[in-house]
C-alpha positions in Angstrom: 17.5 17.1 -12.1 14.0 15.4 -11.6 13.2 13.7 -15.5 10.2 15.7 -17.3 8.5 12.2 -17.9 7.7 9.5 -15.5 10.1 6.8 -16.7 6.8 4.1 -16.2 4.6 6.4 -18.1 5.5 4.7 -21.6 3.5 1.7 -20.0 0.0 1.1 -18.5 1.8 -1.0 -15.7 -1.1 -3.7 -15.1 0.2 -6.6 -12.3 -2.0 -9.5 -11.5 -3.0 -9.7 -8.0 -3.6 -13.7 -7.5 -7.0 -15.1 -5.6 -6.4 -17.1 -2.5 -9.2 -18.6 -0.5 -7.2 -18.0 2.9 -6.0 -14.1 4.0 -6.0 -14.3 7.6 -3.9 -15.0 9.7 -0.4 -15.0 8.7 0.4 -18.5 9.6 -2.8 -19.7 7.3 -3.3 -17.3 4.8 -1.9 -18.2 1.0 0.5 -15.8 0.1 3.4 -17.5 -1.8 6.2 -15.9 -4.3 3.4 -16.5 -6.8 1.9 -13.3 -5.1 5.1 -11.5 -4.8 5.1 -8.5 -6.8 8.2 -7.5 -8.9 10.3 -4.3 -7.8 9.9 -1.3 -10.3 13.0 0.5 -8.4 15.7 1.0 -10.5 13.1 2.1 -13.1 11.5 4.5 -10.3 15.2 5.7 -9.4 14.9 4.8 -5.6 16.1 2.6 -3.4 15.4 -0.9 -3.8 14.1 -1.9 0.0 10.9 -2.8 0.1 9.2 -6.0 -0.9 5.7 -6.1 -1.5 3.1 -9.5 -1.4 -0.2 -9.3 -1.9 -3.5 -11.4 -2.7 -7.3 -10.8 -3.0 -10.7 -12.8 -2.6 -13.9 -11.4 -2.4 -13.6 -10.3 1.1 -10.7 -8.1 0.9 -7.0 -7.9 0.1 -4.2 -9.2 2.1 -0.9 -7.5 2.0 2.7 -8.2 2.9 5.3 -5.4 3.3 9.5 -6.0 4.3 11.6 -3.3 4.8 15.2 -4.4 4.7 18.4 -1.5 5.1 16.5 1.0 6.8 18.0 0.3 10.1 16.2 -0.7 13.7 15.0 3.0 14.0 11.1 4.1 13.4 9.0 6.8 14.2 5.4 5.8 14.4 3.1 8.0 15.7 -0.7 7.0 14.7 -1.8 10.6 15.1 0.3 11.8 12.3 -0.1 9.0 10.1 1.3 10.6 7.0 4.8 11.3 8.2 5.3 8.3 10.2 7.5 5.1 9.7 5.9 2.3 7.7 4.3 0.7 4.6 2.0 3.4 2.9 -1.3 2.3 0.1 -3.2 4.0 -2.0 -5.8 2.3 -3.3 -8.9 2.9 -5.8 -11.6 0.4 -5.8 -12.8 1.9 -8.8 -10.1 3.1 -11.0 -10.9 5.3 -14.1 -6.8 6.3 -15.0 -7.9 9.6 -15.9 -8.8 11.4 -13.1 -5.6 13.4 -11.3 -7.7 13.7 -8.0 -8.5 11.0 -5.9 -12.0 10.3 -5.1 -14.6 8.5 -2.5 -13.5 5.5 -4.0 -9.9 5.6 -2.9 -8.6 5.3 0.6 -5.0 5.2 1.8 -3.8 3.5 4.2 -0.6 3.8 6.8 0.3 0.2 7.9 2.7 1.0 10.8 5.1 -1.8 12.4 4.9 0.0 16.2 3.1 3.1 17.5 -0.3 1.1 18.2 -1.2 -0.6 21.8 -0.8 1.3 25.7 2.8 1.0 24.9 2.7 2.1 21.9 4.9 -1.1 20.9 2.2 -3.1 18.4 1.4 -2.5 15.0 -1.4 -0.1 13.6 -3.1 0.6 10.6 -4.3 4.2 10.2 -6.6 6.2 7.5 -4.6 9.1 6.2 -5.1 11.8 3.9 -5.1 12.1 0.2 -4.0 15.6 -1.0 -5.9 17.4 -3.3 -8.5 14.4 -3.3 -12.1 15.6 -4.2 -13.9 14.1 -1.9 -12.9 11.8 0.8 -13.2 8.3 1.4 -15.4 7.2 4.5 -14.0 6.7 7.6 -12.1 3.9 8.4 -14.3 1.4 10.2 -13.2 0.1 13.7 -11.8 -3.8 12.9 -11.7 -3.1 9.3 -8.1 -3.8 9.2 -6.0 -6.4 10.9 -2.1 -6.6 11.0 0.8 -8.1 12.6 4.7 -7.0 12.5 7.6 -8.1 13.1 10.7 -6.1 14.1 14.1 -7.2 12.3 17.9 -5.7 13.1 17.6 -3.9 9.7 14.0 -2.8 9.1 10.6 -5.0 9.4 7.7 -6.8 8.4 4.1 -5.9 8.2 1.1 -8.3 7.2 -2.4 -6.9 7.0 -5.5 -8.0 6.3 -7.8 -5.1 4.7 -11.3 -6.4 4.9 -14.0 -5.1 2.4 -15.3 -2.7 4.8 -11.8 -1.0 4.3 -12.1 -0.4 0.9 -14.8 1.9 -0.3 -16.8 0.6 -3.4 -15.0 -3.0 -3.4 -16.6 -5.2 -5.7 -14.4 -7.1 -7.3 -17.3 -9.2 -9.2 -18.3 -6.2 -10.8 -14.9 -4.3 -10.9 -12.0 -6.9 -10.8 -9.5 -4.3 -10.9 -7.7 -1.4 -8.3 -6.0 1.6 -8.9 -2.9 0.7 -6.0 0.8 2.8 -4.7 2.7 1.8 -2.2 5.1 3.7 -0.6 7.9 3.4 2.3 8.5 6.4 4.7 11.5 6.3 6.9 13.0 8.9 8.4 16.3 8.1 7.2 15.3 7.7 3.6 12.4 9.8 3.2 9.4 8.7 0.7 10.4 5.6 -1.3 7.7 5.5 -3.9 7.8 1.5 -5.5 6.5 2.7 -9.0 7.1 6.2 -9.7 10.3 8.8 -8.9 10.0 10.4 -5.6 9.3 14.1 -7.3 6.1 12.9 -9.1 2.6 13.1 -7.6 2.3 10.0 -6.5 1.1 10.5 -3.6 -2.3 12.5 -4.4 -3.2 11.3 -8.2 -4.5 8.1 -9.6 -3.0 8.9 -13.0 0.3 7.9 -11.6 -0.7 4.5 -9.8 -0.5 0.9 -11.5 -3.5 -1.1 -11.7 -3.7 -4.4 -10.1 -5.4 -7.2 -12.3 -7.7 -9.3 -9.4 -6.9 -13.0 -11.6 -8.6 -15.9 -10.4 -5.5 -18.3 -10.4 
């Protein structure tokens, strides 16, 4: 039986997302465990496979996703970004927490480990849609987003760099706050939401999203 209550709703979860000076590339950028954040999973009541990194400075955010357990398997298809295989953000540059319909200011993104390239073999990160959202963010710009993968025996890796032009209304001077979900999609496993049970919303209102805390440390 799904639970009546969110079992995270008791708390405003608020995580800090650290500033570092370097997000891109990979093999220069600053993410450390200081930037690692902590698995809600057993609260959410899902599987506990994904790992999730992630940093901030004022000219985007910089994200790290691992998969591990969900097999060498994945079914990427950038057209239908929604259903596809890969690490899945929703993010609100301007977060109010009451609203339970995303806005212009929140964009989701599908960061996918294969599907992109003439052989469809290199990663790609696609603009897909919100339900229910009032009105929809712009589109995606062309370069707004870069991203590497790697492909392991028992899932994958995906860093990403989502530059400010990626993120409608980012201002973190002025706002230095987000509204942020992440989800796995798998065709084995489904959706595995990281902060809220699979039968909640998640996926279409804020209300149900943490907020990440943009600290300066």
């Amino acid at each position: 039986m799904s639970p009546l209550v969110n079992p995270a709703s008791p708390f405003r979860l608020r995580l800090p997302c650290r500033k570092r000076d370097v997000l891109w590339p990979p093999a220069a950028w600053g993410l450390d465990d200081a930037c690692r954040l902590p698995s809600f999973a057993l609260v959410a009541g899902v599987p506990d496979v994904l790992e999730l990194t992630l940093a901030w400075n004022a000219d985007g955010l910089a994200v790290r996703g691992t998969a591990r357990g969900v097999g060498a398997g994945r079914w990427c298809q950038p057209t239908r970004p929604e259903d596809s295989d890969g690490l899945h953000l929703w993010i609100a540059t301007r977060p109010t927490g009451e609203s339970h319909r995303a806005g212009r200011w929140c964009r989701r993104l599908a960061l996918l480990p294969t599907g992109g390239g003439r052989l469809a073999d290199k990663p790609v990160a696609v603009a897909a849609a919100i339900p229910r959202t009032s009105e929809p963010a712009a589109e995606l710009p062309e370069g707004a987003v870069s991203i590497e993968s790697r492909i392991a025996a028992d899932g994958w890796t995906v860093e990403a760099f989502l530059r400010a032009a990626a993120l409608p209304g980012w201002d973190p001077a002025e706002i230095p706050r987000l509204g942020f979900c992440a989800a796995l999609v798998d065709r084995r496993l489904g959706r595995v939401p990281s902060f809220a049970p699979p039968e909640f919303p998640w996926d279409s209102d804020p209300t149900t999203w943490i907020e990440l805390e943009l600290v300066d440390r």
